[in-house]
N, C-alpha and C positions, 0 to 999 in steps of 0.2 A: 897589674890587674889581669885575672883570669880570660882567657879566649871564649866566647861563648859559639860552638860548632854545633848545628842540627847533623844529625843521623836517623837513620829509618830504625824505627823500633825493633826491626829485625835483624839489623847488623850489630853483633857485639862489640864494646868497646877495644880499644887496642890491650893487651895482655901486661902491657910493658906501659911503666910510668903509672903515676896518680891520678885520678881524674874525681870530677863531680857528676854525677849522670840523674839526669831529671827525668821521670815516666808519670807517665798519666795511669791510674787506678781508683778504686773504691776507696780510701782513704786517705788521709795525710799521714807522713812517716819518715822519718830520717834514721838510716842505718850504715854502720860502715860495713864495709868489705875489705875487709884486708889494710890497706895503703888508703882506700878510696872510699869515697859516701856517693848514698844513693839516697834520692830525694823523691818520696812514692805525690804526688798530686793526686788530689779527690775530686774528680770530674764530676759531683754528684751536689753540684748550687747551680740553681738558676746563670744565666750567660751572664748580667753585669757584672755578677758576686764572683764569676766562675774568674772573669777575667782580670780582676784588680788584685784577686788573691794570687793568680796566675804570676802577675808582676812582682808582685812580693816574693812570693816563694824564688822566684829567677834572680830576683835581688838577694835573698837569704845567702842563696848557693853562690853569689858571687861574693857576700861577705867572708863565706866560709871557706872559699879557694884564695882567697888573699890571705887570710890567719892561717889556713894551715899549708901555706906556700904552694898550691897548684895550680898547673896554667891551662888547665884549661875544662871547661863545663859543658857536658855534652848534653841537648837536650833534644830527646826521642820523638817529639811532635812537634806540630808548627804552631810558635808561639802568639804568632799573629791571630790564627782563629781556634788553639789550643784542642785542636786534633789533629 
């Protein structure tokens, strides 16, 4: 099972290795980069809605680091209050 690691949205991922990397923006979006996916969140539903999709999507990306064997999920905001 994938590590889930918070980083400040200003720090980039390490260069070396695979990773999943979660960011807060205008939309929902799943893209690879290279070796690695990035998973865009849409910060734009009211707080209960913002929060339970919040989970999901963090659940998505740790489906997707176990099928595509990476260990670990970086996610750029605090999932607790999802900024």
């Amino acid at each position: 099972m994938a590590t889930i690691q918070q980083i400040s949205p200003d720090v980039a991922p390490p260069s070396t290795g695979r990773y999943v990397l979660m960011r807060l923006g205008d939309g929902d979006a799943l893209e690879r980069q290279g070796e690695s996916f990035v998973y865009t969140i849409s910060r734009k539903m009211p707080g209960n809605l913002f929060e339970a999709h919040l989970q999901r999507m963090i659940s998505d990306a740790e489906l997707l680091a176990d099928q595509e064997r990476i260990d670990v999920v970086f996610v750029t905001f605090d999932p607790q209050s999802g900024r």
